[in-house]
N, C-alpha and C positions, 0 to 999 in steps of 0.2 A: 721659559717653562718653570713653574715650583714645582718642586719635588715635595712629596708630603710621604712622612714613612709614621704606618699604623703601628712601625713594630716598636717605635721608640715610646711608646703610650705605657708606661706603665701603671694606669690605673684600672681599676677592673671592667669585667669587658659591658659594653654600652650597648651592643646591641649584638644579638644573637639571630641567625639564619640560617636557616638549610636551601641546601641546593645540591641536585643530582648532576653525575657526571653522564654525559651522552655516550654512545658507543663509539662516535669522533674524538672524543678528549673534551669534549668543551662543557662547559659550566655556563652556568647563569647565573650571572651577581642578584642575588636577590634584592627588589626595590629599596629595602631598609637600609642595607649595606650602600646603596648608591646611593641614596639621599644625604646617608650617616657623612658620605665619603665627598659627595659633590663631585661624583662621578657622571661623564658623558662624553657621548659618543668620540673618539679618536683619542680618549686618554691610554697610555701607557701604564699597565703593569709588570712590577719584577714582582716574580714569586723565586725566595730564597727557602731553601730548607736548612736548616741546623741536623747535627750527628745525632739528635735526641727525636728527629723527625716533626718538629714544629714547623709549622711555614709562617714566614712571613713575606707580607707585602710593602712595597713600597708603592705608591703613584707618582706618576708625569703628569700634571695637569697640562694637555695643551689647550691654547686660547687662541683666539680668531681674533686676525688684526684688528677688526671693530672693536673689540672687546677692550685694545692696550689704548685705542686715540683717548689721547690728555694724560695718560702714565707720563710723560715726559715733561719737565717744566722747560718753555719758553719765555722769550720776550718778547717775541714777535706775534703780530696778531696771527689768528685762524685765516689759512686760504683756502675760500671751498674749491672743490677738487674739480671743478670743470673749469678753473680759472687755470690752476697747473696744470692740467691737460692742455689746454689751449695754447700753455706756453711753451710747452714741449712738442707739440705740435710745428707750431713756426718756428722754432730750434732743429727742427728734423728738415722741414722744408725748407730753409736758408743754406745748410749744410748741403741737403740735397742738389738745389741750386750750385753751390760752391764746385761742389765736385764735377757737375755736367761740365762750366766753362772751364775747369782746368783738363776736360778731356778733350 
């Protein structure tokens, strides 16, 4: 997960939004604020207040395992994924096997 905090931005502010509070407590990030932010769906916000009653936010970006394949450098080639299911497969059924004759 990167964490990305608005509040350490000390340059002046880039985009400006409103948005009403509902009678639940909840807000609507206005589209500008999420684009600005590379905000979606299942991301995490802290909301801090300071003694001077400012908020700030930070975000969690989370990401979808498709999103990381290839973040990691290898040496080994790519194995597509019905080849390691297959192998894990007959890994389970050999074991499974194993265990019947020792009972």
């Amino acid at each position: 997960m990167e964490k990305m905090n608005v509040s350490d931005q000390s340059s002046p502010i880039v985009v400006k939004a409103t948005s009403k509070l509902s009678s639940r407590g909840q807000v609507v990030i206005p589209v500008e604020i999420r684009k600005t932010l590379g905000l979606t769906e299942g991301d995490d916000l802290t909301f801090m207040v300071n003694q001077d009653g400012e908020i700030k936010v930070e975000v969690t970006k989370k990401y979808r395992l498709s999103q990381l394949i290839g973040i990691l450098k290898t040496n080994q080639p790519f194995r597509p994924v019905e080849e390691i299911r297959n192998e894990a497969y007959r890994t389970m059924g050999a074991k499974e096997l194993k265990d019947e004759e020792e009972n």
